[in-house]
N, C-alpha and C positions, 0 to 999 in steps of 0.2 A: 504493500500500500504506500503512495508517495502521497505526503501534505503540503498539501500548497496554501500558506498565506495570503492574502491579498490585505495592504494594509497601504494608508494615506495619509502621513501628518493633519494633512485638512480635509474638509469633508468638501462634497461638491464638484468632486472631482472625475466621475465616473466608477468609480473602484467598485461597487456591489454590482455594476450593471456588468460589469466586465465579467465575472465571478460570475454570473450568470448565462451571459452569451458562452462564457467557454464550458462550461458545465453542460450547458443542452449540446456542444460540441460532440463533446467528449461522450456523450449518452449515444448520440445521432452514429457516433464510430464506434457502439457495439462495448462499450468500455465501461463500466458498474462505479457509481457516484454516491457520493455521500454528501452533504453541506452540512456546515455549522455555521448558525447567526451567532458570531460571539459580540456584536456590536449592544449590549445587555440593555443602554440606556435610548438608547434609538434604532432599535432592531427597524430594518426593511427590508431583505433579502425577499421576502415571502411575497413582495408589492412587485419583486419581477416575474412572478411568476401567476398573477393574478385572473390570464388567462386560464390556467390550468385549474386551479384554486376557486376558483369560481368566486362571485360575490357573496361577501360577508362571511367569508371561511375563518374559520375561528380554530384556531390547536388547542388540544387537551392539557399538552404540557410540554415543557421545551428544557432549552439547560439551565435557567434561572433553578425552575423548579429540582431539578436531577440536584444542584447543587444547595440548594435548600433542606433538598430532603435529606442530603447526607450530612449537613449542618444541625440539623435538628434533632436525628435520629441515631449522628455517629455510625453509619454504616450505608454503603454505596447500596442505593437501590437495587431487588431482583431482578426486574425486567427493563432492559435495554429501551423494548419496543412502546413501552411504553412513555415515551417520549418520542419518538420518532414518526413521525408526519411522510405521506408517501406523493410525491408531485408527478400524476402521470400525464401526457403529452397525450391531446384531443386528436391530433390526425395521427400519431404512432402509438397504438394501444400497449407495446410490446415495451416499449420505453418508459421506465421513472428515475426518477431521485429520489434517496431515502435522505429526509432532510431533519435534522435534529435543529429548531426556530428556538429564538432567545424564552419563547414562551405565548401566554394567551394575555398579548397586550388589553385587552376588550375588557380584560377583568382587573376590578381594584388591586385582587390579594397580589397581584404581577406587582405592580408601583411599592408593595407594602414588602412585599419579600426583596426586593430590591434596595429596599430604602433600610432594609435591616441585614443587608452585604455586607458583610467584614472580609473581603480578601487578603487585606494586610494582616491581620488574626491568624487567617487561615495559612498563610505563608510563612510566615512568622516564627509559628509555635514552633514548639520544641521537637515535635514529631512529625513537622512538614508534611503535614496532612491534606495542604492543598495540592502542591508536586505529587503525591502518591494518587490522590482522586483523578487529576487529568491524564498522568500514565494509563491508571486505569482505564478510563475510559477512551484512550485512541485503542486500547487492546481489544478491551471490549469490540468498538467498532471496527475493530479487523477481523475478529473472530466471528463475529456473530451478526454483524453486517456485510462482511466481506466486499469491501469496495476496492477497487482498483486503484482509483483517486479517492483520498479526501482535503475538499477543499473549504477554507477557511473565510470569512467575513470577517475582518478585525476592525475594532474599535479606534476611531481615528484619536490622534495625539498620543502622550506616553503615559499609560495607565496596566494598572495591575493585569487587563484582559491582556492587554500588547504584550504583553513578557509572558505570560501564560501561552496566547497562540503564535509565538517566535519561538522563544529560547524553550519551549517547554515540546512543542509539536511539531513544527516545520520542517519540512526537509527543503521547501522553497521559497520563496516570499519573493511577491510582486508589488513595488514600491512606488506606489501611483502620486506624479506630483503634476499641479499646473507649473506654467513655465511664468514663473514668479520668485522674487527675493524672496518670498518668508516660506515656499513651497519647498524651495531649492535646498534653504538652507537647514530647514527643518527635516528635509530629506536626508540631507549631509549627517544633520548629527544621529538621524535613526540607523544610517548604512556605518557611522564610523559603531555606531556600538552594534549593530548584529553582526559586523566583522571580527567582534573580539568571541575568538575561542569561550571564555571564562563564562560568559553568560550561558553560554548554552547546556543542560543535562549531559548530551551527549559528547562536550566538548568539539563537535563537527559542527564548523562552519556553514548555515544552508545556503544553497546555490540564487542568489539576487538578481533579480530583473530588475530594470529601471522601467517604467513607462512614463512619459512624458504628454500628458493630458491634453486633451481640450485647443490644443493646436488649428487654426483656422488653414484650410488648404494652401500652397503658395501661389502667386500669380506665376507665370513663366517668366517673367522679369527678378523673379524672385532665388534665382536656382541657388544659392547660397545662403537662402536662408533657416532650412532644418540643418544644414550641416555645423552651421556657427550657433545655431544651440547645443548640439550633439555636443561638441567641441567645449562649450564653457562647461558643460556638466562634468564631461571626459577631467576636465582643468580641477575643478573643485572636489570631485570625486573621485581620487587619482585612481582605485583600484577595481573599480567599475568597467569591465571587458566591454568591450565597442558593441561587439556581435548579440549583448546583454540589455543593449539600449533598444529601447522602440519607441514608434507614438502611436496617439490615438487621439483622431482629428475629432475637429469640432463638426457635429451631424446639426444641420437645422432644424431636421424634422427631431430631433431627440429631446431638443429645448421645451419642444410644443409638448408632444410627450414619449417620454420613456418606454422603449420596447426592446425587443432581442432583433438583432439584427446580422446574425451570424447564421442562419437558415435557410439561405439560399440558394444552396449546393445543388447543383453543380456547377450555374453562374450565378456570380455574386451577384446582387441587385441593385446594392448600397455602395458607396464609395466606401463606407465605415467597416464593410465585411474584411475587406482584403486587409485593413489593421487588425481586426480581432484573429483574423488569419495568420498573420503574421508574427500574434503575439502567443496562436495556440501552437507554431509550428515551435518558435524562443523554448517554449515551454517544455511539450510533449514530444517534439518529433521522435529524440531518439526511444520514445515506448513504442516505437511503429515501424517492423519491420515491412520490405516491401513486399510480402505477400501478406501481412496482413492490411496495407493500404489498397492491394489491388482486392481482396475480402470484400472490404467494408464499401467499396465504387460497387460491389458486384449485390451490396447487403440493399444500401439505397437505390438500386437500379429494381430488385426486388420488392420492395417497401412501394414504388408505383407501376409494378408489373401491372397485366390488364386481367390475368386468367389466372388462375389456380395452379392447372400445371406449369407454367412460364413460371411462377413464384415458387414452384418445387423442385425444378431444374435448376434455377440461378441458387438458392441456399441449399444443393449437392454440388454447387460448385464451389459455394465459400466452405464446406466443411472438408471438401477435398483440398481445398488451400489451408485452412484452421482447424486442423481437427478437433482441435478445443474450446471452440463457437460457440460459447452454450447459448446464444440467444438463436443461433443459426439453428439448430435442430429442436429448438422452442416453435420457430415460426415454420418449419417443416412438417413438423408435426399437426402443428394447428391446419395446413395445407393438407394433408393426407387425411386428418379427419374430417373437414370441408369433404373429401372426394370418397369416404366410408371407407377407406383403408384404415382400418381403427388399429392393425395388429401393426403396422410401419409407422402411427402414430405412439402408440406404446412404449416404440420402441426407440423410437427420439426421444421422448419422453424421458425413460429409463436411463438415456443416453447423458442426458443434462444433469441427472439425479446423481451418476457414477461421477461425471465431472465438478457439480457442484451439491452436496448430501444434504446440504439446508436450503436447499432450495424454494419455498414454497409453492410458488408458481406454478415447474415441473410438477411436484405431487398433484397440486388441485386440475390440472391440465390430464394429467395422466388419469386422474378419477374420473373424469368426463368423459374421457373415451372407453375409460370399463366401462362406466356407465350407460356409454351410448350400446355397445356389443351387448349389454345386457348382464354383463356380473358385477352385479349389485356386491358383493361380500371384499371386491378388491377394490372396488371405487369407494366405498366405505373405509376401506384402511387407510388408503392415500387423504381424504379427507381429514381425517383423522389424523395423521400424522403434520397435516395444515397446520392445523388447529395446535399441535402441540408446539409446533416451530412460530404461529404469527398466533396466539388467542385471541385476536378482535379480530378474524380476517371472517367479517359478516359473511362473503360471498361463501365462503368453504362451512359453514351452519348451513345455509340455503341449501348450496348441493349435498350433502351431506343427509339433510330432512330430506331433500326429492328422493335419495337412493333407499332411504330407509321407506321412505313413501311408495315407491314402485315396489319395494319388497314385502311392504304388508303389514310393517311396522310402526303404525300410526303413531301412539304415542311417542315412539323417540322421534321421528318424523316432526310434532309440535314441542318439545322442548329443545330442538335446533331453531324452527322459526322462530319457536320466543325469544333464543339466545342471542338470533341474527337482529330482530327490531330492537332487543335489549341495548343493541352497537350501534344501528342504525333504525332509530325511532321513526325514519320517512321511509324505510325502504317497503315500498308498495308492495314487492313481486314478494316480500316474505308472508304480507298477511295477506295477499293471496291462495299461496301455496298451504299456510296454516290454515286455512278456510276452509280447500280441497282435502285438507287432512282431517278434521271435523268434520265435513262434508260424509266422507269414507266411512267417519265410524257412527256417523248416526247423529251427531251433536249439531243439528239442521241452524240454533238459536244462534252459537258462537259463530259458524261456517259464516252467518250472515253478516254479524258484526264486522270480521276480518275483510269480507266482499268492501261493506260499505267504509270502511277505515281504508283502503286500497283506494276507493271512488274519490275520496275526499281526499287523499295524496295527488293521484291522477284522475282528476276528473273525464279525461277521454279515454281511459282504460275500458277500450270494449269489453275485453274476456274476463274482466271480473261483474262489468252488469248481466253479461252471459250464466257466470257462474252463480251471481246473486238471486238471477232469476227461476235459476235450477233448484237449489233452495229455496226458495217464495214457496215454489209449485209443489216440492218435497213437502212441505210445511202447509201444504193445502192456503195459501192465500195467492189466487191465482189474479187476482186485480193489481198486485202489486209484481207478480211473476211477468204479467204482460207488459 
C-alpha cells in the first residue's frame, strides 16, 4: 500500500480537488483506493464527490469519531467498517472508494467531540498512545481494506493532523502552493522540515512533489514564463528535483464550480486534464507496468463495449495480460451470467475470491449466480460469509432473504429483510420482498403493510400495487384489490 499526502500551507489552493481527480484516476485504472479526510476542522473531501453521494448524504461516522472512541474508551475500536463510507461511481457500477470522512458534520456531537480534541495529550503522554492509534490504523486499513493506494487530505498550515498524516503515514506528499510570497515560502519551510530524517517514525524520507497552483495559461509571447517560476522555486528550494515540479493551471469553469475533470479518457476534454495527467503520471507511473497500461486501455474500451460478448472477449484479454485483474474477472463474470453461463461465472467469481479472500463483492456476486442455477444452500453460504466480512452490507440480507425465500424458509427469509430496512430504513425492494415473505406464509395483514410502506418509498412501484392487490383479494377486500 503506498500513502500519499496531499497537503497546502494555504487553503484555496486546489489541493482536495486534486486528491480527488487522481483518486477516481486511479479507481478508472483498475487500482483499489482508500481516502482519508484528515482536514478535522473543515473537512470537504466528500463535497467532490457529491455526484456520487447524492444530496444530503450524511456519514454514520468518520475519524473524529474512530478517535474519540479510542479517547474515551482506551481501546481502538472492533470494527474498521464501521467508519468507512463507500463512494460508488453512477456510470461505473464496478468502481468505488472506501473513504474513511472526518465525520457526520450535520450533527452537533461532531463540533463537541472536536472541540474536546486533545492531540497534544495524546502525543504527548508517556505511552504515545497517539503514534500507536495511527500505526494502527494504516495497518488496519491495509489489512482489512486492502487498498493499493491510500490517499490522504491534510489539514492546511502546521498542526498536530500535518505531523500525524506526514511524519507518521506518508510514503509521499504532494505540496500544493499558489505562486505567491507567503505560499512559496510557507512551502519552503514545510519541505525544509519533511526533509529532515528525525521527524519521521520510519526515519525514510517521503518522496515530495511540488505543485505549483492556480497558474493562469501563458500567452505565446509569454514562453518564458512557467520556466522562470520553475526556476525561482528550483533557487529557494535547493533540493527539490526538476522532474518533481509540476502545475496546475487556472480552469474558468472550476471558479464557477468545482468538479473532477480528469474523466475524459481517452481524449482529454479540458485543458486542466492533461495537468492532473501529468501530475498522476509524477506520481504513479512507475506502479504501471506496460502490460498493465495496455490492460486497463483494453479494461475502459470494455466498460463502453456495445454487446455482452464484445465485453467478455476484451476482459479475457486483460486477464491474459493481468492474470491478477480481480476486477477483470468481476466484470467477466457478471458478462457470463448476463449470457446464463452461470458455471464460467462461478468460476471468475471463485477466481477473485482465491486472489482476493475478503473480498465481498466476489462472494455476494458468486451467490447470485448459485442463486440464479438454482442452489439455494451455496448462495446462502457466500451471503453469509458477506455478511460476516461487510455486517451493514443491506444488499447481501436482501439476497440472502430471497434464497432463503425461494427455499421455503420464510421466517429466516423476514428477519434478513428486517435486518436489510434495519441499515436501510428506505430500501423499498426489502419491504417488498418481506411482504412476498408474509404473503407465502399466510400473514395477508403485515404482506400489506410492507406492499404499502414500499408504495410510499416508491410511489411508481408497479409490482408492489400488483402485489398489494394480491393481498386485498387474498384478504377478500376486492374494492381495494381493484
Amino acid at each position: 500500500m503506498i500513502t500519499v499526502t496531499f497537503y497546502s500551507y494555504k487553503g484555496g489552493v486546489g489541493r482536495t480537488l486534486a486528491l480527488a481527480n487522481l483518486a477516481q484516476h486511479l479507481v478508472k485504472k483498475g487500482k483499489k483506493v482508500c481516502m482519508i479526510d484528515f482536514d478535522l476542522e473543515a473537512p470537504g473531501l466528500h463535497y467532490k464527490f457529491s455526484d456520487e453521494l447524492k444530496n444530503n448524504f450524511e456519514f454514520k461516522n468518520g475519524l473524529l469519531d474512530y478517535i474519540d472512541y479510542f479517547t474515551t474508551n482506551n481501546k481502538i475500536p472492533e470494527n474498521l467498517y464501521d467508519y468507512v463510507s463507500t463512494i460508488k461511481f453512477s456510470s461505473e457500477a464496478r468502481f468505488s472508494i472506501d473513504f474513511i470522512p472526518a465525520g457526520n458534520t450535520h450533527k452537533s456531537d461532531y463540533w463537541v467531540k472536536l472541540n474536546n480534541l486533545d492531540l497534544k495529550k495524546l502525543f504527548l503522554n508517556e505511552n504515545k498512545e497517539g503514534v500507536l492509534l495511527f500505526l494502527d490504523l494504516k495497518e488496519r486499513i491495509k489489512k482489512e481494506l486492502n487498498p493499493e493506494f491510500l490517499l490522504i487530505d491534510s489539514r492546511t498550515g502546521i498542526t498536530e493532523i500535518f505531523g500525524i498524516s506526514i511524519s507518521l503515514l506518508a510514503d509521499k506528499v504532494v505540496v500544493i502552493a499558489a505562486n505567491n510570497e507567503e505560499n512559496l515560502q510557507g512551502a519552503k519551510m514545510i519541505i525544509n522540515c519533511i526533509s529532515n530524517p528525525e521527524i519521521h517514525f520510519s526515519k525514510k524520507v517521503p518522496d515530495i512533489i511540488y505543485v505549483i497552483s492556480r497558474l493562469p495559461y501563458p500567452e505565446k509571447t509569454e514562453e518564458n514564463y512557467e520556466k522562470n517560476i520553475v526556476n525561482k522555486i528550483k533557487e529557494e528550494i535547493t533540493f527539490l528535483n526538476e522532474d518533481k515540479i509540476t502545475i496546475l493551471h487556472s480552469d474558468r469553469e472550476l471558479e464557477i464550480k468545482e468538479s473532477r475533470k480528469i474523466t475524459s479518457y481517452p481524449v482529454p476534454k479540458y485543458p486542466i486534464t492533461f495537468d492532473y495527467e501529468k501530475l498522476f503520471k509524477i506520481l504513479f507511473n512507475e506502479v504501471f507496468t506496460e502490460k498493465e497500461s495496455k490492460a486497463y486501455k483494453f479494461f475502459i474500451n470494455a466498460l463502453n463495449a456495445e454487446t455482452n460478448q464484445e465485453q467478455i472477449k476484451l476482459y479475457t484479454n486483460i486477464i491474459n495480460l493481468k492474470p491478477d485483474f480481480a476486477e477483470a474477472y468481476i466484470n467477466r463474470g457478471i458478462g457470463y451470467r448476463k449470457s446464463g453461463d452461470y458455471n464460467k461465472a462461478i468460476q471468475d467469481y471463485s477466481k477473485v475470491i482465491e486472489i482476493k479472500p475478503d473480498y465481498a463483492e466476489a462472494y455476494n456476486n458468486r451467490g447470485i449466480a448459485y442463486d440464479d442455477s438454482g442452489d439455494y444452500n451455496k448462495a446462502i453460504q457466500d451471503y453469509s460469509k458477506v455478511i460476516e466480512i461487510k455486517p451493514d452490507y443491506a444488499e447481501a440480507y436482501i439476497n440472502r432473504g430471497n434464497a432463503y425465500n425461494k427455499s421455503g424458509d420464510y421466517d429466516k427469509a423476514i428477519q434478513d429483510y428486517s435486518k436489510a430496512i434495519e441499515i436501510k430504513p428506505d430500501f423499498a425492494e426489502a419491504y417488498i420482498n418481506r411482504g412476498i415473505a408474509y404473503y407465502k406464509l399466510g400473514v395477508y395483514d403485515k404482506a400489506i403493510q410492507d406492499y404499502s410502506k414500499a408504495i410510499e418509498i416508491k410511489p411508481d412501484y408497479a409490482d408492489a400495487y400488483i402485489n398489494r392487490g394480491i393481498g386485498y383479494r387474498k384478504s377478500g377486500d376486492y374494492n381495494k384489490a381493484i
